[in-house]
C-alpha positions as a Python dict, from the first residue, in 0.01 Angstrom:
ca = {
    (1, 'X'): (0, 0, 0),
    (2, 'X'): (171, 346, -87),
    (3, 'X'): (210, 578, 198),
    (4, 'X'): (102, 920, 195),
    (5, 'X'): (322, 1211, 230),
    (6, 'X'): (272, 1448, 495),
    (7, 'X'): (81, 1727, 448),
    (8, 'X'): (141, 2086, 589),
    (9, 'X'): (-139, 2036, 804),
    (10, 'X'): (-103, 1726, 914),
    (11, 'X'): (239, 1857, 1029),
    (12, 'X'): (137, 2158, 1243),
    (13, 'X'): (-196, 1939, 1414),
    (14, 'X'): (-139, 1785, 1736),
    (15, 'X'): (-15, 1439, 1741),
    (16, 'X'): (-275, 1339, 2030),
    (17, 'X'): (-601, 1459, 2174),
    (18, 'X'): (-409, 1628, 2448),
    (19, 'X'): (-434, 2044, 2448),
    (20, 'X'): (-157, 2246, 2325),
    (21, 'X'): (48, 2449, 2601),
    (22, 'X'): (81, 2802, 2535),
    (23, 'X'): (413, 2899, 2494),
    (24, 'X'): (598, 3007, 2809),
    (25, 'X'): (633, 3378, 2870),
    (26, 'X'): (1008, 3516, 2774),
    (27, 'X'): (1175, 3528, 3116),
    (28, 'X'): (1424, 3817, 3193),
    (29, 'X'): (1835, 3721, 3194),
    (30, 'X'): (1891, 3643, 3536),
    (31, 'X'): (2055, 3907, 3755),
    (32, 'X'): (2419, 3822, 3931),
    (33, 'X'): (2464, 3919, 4318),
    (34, 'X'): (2789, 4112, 4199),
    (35, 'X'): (2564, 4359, 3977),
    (36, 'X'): (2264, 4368, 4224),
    (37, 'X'): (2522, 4497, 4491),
    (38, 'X'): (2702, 4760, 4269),
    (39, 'X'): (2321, 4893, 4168),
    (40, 'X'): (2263, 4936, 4567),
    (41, 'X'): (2605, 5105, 4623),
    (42, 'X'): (2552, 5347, 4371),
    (43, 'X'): (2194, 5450, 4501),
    (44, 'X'): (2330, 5509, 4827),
    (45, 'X'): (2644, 5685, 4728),
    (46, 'X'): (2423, 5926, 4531),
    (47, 'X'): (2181, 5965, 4814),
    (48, 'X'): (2461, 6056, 5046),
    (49, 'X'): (2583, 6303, 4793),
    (50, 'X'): (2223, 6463, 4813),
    (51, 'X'): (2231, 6451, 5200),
    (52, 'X'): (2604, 6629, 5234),
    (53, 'X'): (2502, 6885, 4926),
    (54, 'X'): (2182, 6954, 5167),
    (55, 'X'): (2388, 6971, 5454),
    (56, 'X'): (2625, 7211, 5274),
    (57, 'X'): (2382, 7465, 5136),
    (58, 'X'): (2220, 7452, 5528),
    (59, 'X'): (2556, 7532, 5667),
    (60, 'X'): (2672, 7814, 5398),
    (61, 'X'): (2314, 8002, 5494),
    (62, 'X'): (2390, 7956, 5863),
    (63, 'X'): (2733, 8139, 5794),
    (64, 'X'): (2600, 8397, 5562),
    (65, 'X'): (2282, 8443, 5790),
    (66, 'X'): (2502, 8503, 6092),
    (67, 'X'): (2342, 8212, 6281),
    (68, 'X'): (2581, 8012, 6375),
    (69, 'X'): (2911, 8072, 6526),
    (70, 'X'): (3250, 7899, 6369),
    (71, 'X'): (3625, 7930, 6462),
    (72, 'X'): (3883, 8089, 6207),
    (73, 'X'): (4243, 8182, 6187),
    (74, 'X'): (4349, 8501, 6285),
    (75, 'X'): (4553, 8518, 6003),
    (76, 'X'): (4247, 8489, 5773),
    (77, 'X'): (4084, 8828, 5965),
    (78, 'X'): (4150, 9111, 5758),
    (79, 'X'): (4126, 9472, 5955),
    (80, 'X'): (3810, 9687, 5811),
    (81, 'X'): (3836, 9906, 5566),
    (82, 'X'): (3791, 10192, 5821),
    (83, 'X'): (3908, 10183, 6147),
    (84, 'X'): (3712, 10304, 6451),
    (85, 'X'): (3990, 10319, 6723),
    (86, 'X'): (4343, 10481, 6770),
    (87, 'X'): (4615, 10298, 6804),
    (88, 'X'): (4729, 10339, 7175),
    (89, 'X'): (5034, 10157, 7315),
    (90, 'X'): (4885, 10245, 7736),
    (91, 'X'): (4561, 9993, 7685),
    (92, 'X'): (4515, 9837, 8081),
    (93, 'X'): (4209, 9695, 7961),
    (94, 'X'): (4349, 9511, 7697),
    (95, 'X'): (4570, 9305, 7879),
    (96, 'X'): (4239, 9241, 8111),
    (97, 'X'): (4074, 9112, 7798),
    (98, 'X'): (4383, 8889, 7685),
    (99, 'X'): (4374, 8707, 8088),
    (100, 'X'): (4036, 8707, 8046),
    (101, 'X'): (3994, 8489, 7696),
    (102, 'X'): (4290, 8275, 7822),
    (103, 'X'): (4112, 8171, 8156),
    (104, 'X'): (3721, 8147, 8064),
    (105, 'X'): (3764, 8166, 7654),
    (106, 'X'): (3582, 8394, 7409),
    (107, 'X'): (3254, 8448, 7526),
    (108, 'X'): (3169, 8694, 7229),
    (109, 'X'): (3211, 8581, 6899),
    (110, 'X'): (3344, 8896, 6657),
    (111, 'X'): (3149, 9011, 6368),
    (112, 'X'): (3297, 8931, 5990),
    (113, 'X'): (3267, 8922, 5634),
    (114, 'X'): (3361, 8722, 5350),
    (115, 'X'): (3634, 8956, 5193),
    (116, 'X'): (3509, 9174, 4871),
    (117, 'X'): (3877, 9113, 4708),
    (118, 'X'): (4075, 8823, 4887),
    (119, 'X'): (3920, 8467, 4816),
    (120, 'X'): (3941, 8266, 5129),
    (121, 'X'): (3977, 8562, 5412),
    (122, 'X'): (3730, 8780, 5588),
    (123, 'X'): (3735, 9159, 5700),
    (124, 'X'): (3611, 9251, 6027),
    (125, 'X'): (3343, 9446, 6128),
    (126, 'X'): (3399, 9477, 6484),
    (127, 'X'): (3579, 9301, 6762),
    (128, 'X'): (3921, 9424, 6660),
    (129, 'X'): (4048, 9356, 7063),
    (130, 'X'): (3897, 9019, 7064),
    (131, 'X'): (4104, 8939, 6696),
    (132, 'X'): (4400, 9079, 6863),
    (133, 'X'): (4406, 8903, 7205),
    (134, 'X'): (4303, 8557, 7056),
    (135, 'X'): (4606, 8621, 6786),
    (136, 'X'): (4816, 8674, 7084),
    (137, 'X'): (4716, 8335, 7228),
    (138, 'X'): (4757, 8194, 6917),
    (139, 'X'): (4357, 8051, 6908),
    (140, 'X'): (4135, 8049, 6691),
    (141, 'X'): (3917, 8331, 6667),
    (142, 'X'): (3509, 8236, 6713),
    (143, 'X'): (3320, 8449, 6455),
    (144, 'X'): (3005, 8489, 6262),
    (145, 'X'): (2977, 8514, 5944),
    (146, 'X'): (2747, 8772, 5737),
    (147, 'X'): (2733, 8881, 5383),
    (148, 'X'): (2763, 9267, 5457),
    (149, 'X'): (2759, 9568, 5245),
    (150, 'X'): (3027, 9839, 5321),
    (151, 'X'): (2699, 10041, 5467),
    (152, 'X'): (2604, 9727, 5664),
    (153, 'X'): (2916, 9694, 5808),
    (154, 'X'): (3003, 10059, 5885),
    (155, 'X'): (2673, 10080, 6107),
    (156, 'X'): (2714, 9695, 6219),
    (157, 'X'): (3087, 9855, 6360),
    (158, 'X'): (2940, 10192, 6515),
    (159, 'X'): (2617, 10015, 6634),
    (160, 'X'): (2851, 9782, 6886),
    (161, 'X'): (3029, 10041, 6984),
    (162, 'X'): (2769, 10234, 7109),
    (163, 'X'): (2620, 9938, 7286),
    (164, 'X'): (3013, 9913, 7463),
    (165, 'X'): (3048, 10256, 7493),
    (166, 'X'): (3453, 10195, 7496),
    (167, 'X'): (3466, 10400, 7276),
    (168, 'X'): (3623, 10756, 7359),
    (169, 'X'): (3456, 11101, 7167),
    (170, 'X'): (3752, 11166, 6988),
    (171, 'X'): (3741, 10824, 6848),
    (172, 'X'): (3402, 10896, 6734),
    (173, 'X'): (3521, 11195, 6599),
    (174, 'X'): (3760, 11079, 6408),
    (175, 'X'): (3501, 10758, 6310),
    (176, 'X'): (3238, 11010, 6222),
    (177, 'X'): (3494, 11238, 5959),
    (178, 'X'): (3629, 10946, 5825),
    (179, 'X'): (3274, 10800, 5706),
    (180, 'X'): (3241, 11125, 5530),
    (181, 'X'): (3590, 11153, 5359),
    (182, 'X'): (3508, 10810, 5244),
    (183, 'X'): (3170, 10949, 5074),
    (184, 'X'): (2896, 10776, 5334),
    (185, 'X'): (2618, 11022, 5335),
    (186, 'X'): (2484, 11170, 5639),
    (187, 'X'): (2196, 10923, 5706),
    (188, 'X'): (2480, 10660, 5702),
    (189, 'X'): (2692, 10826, 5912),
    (190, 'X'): (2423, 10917, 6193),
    (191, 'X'): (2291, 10513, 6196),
    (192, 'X'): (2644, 10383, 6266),
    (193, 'X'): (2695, 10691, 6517),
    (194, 'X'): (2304, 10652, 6667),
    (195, 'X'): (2375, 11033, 6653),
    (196, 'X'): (2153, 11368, 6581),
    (197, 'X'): (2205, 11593, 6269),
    (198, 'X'): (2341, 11843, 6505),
    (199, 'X'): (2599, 11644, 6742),
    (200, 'X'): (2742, 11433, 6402),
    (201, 'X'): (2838, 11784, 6267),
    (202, 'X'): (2993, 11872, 6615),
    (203, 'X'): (3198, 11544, 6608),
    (204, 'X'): (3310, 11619, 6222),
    (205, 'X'): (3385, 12018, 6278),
    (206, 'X'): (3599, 11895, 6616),
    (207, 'X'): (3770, 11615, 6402),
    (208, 'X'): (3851, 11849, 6086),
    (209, 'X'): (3992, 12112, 6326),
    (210, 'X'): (4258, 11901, 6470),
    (211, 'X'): (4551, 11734, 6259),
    (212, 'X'): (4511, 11367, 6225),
    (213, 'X'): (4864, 11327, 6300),
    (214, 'X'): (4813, 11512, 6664),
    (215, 'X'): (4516, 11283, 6766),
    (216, 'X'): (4693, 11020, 6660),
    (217, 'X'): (5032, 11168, 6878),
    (218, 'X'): (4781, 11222, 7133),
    (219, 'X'): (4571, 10849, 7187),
    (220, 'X'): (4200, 10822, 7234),
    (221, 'X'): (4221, 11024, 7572),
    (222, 'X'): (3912, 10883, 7756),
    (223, 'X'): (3874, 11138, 8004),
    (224, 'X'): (3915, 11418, 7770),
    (225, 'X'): (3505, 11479, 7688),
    (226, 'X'): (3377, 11668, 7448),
    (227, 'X'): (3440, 12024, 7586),
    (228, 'X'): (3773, 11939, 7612),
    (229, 'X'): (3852, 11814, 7241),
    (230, 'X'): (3659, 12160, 7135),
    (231, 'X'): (3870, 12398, 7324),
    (232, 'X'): (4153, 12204, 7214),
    (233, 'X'): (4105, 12269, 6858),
    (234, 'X'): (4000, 12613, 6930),
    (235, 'X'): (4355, 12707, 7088),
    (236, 'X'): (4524, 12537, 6762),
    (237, 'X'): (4350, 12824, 6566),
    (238, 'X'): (4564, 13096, 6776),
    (239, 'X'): (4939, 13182, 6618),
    (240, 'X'): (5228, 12953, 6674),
    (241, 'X'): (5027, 12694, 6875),
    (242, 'X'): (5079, 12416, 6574),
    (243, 'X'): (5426, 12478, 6596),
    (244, 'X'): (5438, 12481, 7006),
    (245, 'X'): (5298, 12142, 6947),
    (246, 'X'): (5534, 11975, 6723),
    (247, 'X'): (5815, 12042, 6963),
    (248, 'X'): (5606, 11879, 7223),
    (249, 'X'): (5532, 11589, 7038),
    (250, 'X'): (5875, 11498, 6946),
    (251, 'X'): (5990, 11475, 7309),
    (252, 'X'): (6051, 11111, 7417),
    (253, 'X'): (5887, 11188, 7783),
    (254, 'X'): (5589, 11260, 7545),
    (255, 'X'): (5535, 10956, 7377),
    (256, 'X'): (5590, 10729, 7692),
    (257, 'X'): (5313, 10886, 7894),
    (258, 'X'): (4977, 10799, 7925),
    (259, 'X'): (4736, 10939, 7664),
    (260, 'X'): (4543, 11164, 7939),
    (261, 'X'): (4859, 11286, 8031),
    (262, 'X'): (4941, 11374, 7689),
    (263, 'X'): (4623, 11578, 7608),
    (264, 'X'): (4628, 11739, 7875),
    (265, 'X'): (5060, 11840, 7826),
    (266, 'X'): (4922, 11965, 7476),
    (267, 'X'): (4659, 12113, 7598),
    (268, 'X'): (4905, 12332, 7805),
    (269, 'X'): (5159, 12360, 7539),
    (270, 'X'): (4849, 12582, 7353),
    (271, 'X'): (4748, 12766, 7658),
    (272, 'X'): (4928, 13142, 7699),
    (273, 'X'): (4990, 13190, 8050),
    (274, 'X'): (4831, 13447, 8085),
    (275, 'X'): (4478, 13392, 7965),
    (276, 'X'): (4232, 13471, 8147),
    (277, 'X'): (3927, 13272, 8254),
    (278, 'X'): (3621, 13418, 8266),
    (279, 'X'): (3360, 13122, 8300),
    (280, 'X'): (2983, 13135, 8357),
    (281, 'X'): (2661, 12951, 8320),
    (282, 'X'): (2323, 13054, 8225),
    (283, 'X'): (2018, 12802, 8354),
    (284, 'X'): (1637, 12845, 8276),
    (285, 'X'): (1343, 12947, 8499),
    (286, 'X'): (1346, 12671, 8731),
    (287, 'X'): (1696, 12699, 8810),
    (288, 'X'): (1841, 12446, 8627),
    (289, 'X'): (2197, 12531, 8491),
    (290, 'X'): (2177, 12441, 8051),
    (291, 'X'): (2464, 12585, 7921),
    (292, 'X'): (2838, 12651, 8033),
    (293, 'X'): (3007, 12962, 7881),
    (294, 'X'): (3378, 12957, 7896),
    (295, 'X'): (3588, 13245, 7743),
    (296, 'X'): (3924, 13204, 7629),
    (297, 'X'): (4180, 13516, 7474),
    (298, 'X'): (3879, 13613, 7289),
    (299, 'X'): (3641, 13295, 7181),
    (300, 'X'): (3340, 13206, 7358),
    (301, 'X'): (3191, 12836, 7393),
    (302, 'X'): (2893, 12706, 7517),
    (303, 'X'): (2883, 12352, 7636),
    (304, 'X'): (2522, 12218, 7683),
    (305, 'X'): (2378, 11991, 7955),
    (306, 'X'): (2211, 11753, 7708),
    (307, 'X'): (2143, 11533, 8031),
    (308, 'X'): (1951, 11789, 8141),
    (309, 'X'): (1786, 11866, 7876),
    (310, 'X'): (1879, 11664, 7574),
    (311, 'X'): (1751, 11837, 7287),
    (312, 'X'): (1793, 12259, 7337),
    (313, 'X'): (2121, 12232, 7155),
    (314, 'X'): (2007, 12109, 6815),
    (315, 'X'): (1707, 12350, 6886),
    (316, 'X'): (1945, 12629, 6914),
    (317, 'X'): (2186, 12488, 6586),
    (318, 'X'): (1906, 12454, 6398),
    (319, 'X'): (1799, 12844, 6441),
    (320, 'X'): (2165, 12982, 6407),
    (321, 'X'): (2060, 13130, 6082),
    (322, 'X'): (1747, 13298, 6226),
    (323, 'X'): (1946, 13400, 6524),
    (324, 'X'): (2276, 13547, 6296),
    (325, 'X'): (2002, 13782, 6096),
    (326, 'X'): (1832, 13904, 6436),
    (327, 'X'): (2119, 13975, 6546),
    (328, 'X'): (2254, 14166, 6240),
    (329, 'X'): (1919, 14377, 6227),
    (330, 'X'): (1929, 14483, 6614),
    (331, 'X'): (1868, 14849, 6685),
}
């Protein structure tokens, strides 16, 4: 019997009457341990790059915020641009502050910026004794940190000196002309200062009227007030008196004393012998003494109480104008 050939069909039909399996479902290439571990080391390598990049940006806003307090080199404190203190070799209080920081520490961090030419440094803004006393311990200096304008940090510098009050008024003098010769304008000037329109051009006409070289021969001078400093640079108006104080200044028994002593041997180095002091004071209805008038070879000043009554001398600078043209038209 002749065989038949095999058709297509008869081919591709199922051999028996048991259903046809459906094909199995592609499986994925397995996966070896080795790879599986690298895949996990690289997820948490990039999620600790996330967490110290966070942890970065939080600290960098602490520092320019201000907020937080960290330790630098004194090397890498740059002075400020402006400086609101005289160099003075007879500081007692200095050497307090050095025992001080060595026995307890710094207790007040200093205020700095990052500096606006040096990559890597900072310029101060105050805290110039507590730089210099930790540099002389050879510590590091604790500091914060602020993004500052040079207006920010001129009235950030005046502002904690105020609250001190270590400073001395020719200091603030000197602080106050300075700010101007570097172009601040006045509403500058008088934040940093915490100072009136009137007394900031009191502490400016006082600095202007006195060489810089003489207050700097002289030293802050804390007991020398106001009055003092004004009839000082009065009597440096009168003939010779610059030159009387040159020769004074180059004596070595000048330099060595105390800066008190030396206002006050300048102050007698301007002083004719025989002047004559003819001093009064003029005080309101109720008996209150207001103003001092002291006469000297021919000038006249009037110091004002402002404790007493804080605000009749800018009344009475304010109407210097009004006052001048009264007192031109009198009968």
């Amino acid at each position: 019997m002749k065989q038949r050939r095999p058709t297509l069909a008869g081919l591709l039909a199922p051999q028996d009457d048991s259903p046809v399996s459906p094909p199995a479902a592609q499986s994925s290439p397995a996966v070896s341990p080795a790879t599986s571990g690298a895949l996990r080391a690289m997820g948490l390598t990039l999620k600790q790059m996330s967490e110290d990049a966070g942890r970065s940006r939080e600290l960098q806003e602490k520092l320019t915020s201000g907020s937080h307090v960290v330790e630098l080199a004194s090397t890498s404190v740059d002075a400020s641009f402006l400086l609101d203190r005289i160099p003075d070799h007879d500081d007692p209080a200095f050497d307090t502050l050095v025992e001080s920081i060595r026995e307890h520490g710094q207790e007040i961090p200093i205020l700095v910026r990052p500096h606006p030419e040096v990559s890597g440094k900072y310029q101060i803004a105050y805290g110039r004794r507590r730089l210099r006393a930790t540099a002389q311990l050879n510590i590091p200096v604790k500091a914060l940190v602020r993004n500052l304008t040079d207006a920010e940090l001129v009235i950030a510098q005046g502002k904690e000196n105020l609250e001190r009050q270590d400073l001395s008024f020719i200091e603030r003098a000197l602080f106050a002309h300075n700010l101007e010769e570097r172009g601040f304008d006045r509403k500058t000037i008088t934040a940093a200062l915490c100072v009136d329109k009137a007394s900031l051009s009191l502490l400016i006409s006082v600095a202007r009227s006195i060489p810089q070289s003489l207050i700097a021969a002289i030293g802050p001078a804390p007991k020398a007030g106001r009055p003092r400093w004004m009839e000082l640079a009065q009597k440096l108006l009168g003939p010779d008196s610059l030159k009387a104080v040159e020769t004074l200044v180059q004596d070595t028994t000048f330099s060595a004393a105390d800066s008190n002593t030396r206002f006050a041997r300048v102050m007698k180095a301007v002083t004719p012998a025989n002047t004559v002091h003819r001093d009064s004071t003029w005080s309101n209805k109720e008996g209150t003494k207001l103003v001092s008038i002291v006469r000297r070879s021919g000038r006249t000043s009037l110091h004002f109480d402002e404790k007493a009554e804080p605000d009749f001398s800018a009344f009475l600078v304010d109407r210097l104008d009004d006052l001048y043209a009264a007192f031109k038209l009198r009968a």
